[in-house]
BAFI-3210 file (N, C-alpha, C; in Angstrom, 3 decimals, decimal comma, padded with zeros to 6 digits):
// residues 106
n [1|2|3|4|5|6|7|8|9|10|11|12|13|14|15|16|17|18|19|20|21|22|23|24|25|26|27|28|29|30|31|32|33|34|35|36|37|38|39|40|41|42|43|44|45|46|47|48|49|50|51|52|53|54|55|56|57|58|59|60|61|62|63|64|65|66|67|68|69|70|71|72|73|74|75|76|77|78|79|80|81|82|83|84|85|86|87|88|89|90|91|92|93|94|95|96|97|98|99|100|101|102|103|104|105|106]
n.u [102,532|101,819|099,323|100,004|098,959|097,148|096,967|094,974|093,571|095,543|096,226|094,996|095,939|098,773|101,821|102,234|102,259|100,069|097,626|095,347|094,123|093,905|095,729|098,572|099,549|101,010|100,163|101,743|101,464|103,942|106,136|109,013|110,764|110,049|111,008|113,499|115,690|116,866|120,187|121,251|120,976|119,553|119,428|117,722|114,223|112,932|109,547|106,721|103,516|101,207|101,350|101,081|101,867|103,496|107,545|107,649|109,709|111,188|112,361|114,797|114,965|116,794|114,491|113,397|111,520|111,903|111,054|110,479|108,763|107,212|109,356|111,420|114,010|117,465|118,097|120,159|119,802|117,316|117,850|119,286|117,844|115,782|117,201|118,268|115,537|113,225|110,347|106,687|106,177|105,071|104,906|105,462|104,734|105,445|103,536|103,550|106,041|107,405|108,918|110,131|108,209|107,686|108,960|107,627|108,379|106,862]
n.v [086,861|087,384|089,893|092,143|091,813|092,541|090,568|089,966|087,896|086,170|087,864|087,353|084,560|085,175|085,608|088,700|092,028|093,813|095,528|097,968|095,319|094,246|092,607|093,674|093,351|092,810|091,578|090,788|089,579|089,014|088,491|087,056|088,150|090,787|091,753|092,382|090,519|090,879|092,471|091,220|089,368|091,159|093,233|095,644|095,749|096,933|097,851|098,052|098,427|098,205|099,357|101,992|103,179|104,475|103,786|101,589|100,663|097,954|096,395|093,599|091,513|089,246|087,801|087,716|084,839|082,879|080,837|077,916|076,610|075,857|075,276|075,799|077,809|079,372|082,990|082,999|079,935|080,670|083,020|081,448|079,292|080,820|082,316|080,096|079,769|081,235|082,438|082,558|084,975|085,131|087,983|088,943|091,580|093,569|096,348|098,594|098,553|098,150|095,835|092,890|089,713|087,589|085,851|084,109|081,803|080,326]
n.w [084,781|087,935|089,416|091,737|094,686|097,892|100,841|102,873|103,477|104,711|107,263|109,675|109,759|110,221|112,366|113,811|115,435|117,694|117,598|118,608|119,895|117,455|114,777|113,181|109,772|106,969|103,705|100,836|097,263|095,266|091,689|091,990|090,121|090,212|092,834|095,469|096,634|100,530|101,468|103,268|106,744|107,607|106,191|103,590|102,158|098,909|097,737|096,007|096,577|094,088|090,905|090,495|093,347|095,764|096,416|098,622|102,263|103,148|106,379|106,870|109,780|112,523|113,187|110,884|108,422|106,054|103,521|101,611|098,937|101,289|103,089|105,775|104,995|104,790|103,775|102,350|100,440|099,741|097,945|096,339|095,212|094,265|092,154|090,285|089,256|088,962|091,027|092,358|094,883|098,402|100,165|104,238|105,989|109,115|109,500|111,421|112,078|109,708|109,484|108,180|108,073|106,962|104,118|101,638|099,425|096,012]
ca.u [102,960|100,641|099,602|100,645|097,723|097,064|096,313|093,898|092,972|096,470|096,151|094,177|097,107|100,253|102,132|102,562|102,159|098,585|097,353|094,136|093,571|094,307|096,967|099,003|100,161|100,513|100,572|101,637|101,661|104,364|106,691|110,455|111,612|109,951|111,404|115,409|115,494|117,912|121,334|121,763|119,775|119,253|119,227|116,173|113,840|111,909|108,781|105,572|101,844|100,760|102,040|101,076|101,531|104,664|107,932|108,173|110,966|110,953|113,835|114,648|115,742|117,010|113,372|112,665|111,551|112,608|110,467|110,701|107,646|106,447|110,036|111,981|115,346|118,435|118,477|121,419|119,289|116,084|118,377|120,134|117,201|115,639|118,246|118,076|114,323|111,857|108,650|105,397|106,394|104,442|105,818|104,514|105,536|104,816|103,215|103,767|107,235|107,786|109,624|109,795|108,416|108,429|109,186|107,852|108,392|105,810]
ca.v [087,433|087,908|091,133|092,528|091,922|092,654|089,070|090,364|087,334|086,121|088,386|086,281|083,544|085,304|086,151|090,257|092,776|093,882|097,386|098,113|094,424|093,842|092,258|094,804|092,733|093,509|090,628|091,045|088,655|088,948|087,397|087,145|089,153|091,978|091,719|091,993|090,031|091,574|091,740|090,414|089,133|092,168|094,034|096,254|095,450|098,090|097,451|098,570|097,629|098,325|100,218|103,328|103,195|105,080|102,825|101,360|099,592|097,320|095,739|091,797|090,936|087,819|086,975|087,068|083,589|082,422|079,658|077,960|075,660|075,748|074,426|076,956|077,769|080,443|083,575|082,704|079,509|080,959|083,742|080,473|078,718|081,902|082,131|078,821|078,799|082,444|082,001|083,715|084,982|086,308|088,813|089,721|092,246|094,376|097,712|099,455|099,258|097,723|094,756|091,345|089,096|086,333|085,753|082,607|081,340|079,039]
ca.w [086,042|088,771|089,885|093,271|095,580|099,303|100,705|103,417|104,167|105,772|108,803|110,690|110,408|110,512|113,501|114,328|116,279|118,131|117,539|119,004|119,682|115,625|114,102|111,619|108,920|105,541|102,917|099,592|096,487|093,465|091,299|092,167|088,963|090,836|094,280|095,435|098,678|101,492|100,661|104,736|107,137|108,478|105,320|103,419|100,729|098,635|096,866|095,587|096,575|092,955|089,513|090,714|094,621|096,140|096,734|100,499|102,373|104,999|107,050|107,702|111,311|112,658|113,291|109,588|108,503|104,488|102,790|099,718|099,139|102,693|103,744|106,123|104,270|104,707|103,068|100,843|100,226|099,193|096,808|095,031|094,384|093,025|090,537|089,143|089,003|089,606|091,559|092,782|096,277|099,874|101,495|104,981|107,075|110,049|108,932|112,615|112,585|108,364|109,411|107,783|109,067|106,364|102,311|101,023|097,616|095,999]
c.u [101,732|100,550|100,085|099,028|097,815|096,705|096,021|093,825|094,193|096,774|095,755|095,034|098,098|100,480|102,491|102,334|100,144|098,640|095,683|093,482|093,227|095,246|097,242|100,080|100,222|101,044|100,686|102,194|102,739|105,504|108,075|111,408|111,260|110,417|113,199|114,902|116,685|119,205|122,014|120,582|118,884|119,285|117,520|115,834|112,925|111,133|107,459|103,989|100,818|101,669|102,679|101,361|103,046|105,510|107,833|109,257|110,414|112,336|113,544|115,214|116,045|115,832|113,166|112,598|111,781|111,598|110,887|109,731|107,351|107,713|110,796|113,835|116,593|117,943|118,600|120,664|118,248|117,210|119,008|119,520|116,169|116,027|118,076|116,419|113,251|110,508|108,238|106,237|105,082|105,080|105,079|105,132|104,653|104,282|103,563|105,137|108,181|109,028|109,158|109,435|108,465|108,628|108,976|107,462|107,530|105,617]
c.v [087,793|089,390|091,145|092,832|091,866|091,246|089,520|088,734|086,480|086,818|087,599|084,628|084,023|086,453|087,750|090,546|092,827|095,075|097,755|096,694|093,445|093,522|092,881|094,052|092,810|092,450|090,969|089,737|089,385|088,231|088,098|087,990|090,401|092,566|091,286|091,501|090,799|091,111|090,606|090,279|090,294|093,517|094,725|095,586|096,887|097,252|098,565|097,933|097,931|099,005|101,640|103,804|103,232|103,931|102,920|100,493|099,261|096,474|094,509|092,250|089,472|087,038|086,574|085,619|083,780|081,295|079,350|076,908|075,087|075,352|075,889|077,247|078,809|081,302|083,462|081,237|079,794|082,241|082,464|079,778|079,365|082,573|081,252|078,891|080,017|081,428|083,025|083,910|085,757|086,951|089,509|090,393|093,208|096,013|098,324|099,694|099,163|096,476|093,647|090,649|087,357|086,300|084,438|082,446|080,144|078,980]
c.w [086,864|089,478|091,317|093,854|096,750|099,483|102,287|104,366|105,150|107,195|109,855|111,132|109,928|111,679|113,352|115,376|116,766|118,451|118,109|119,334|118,446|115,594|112,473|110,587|107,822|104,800|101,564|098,496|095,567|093,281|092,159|091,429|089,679|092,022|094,327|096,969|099,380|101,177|101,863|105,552|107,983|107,603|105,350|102,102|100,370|097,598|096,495|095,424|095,101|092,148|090,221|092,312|094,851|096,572|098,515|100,631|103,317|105,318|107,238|109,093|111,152|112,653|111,611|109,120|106,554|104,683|101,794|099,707|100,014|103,539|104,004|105,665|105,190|104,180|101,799|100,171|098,961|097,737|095,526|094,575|093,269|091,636|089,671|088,771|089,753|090,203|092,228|094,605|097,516|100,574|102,576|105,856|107,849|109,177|109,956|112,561|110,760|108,309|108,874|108,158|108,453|104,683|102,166|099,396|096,996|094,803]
res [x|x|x|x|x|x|x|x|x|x|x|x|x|x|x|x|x|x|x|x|x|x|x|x|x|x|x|x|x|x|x|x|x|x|x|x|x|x|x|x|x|x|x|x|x|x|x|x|x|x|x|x|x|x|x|x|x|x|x|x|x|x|x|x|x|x|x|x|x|x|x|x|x|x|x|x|x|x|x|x|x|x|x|x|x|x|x|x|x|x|x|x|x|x|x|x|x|x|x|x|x|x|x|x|x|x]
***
């Protein structure tokens, strides 16, 4: 299982917000056993940026985008192929407001 790592270096290409002229994006790596995806598209997820590091939530919107090996899916998609078959996921979302802004599975 891979740990849960900041991926830092995705800011610089994924779309957000602009905070001081920055883009506030927060990338995180882990597996699928660790992560419940939204129960709607407009649901919440909760997670944890390490072991020890307080839970957070963040909300999907309609914007949220779904992957599944770079290919843009559903939701209900990306949950049914998760079932048959775990994988490492990215999850990136806004930190300013904690919205989704994508989940890809890889």
């Amino acid at each position: 299982m891979r740990k849960l790592v900041p991926l830092v270096a995705l800011l610089a290409l994924s779309a957000g917000t602009a905070f001081g002229g920055k883009l506030v994006i927060n990338a995180l790596e882990m597996h699928s056993a660790d992560f419940t995806l939204p129960e709607t598209t407009t649901g919440t997820v909760n997670f944890k940026r390490c072991g020890k590091c307080p839970v957070e939530t963040a909300r999907a919107t309609a914007s949220t985008v779904y992957e599944l090996y770079k290919r843009p899916v559903t939701l209900s998609e990306l949950r049914t192929a998760l079932k048959r078959k775990p994988a490492a996921l990215a999850v990136l979302y806004r930190m300013e407001d904690k919205t989704l802004v994508r989940i890809s599975a890889y």
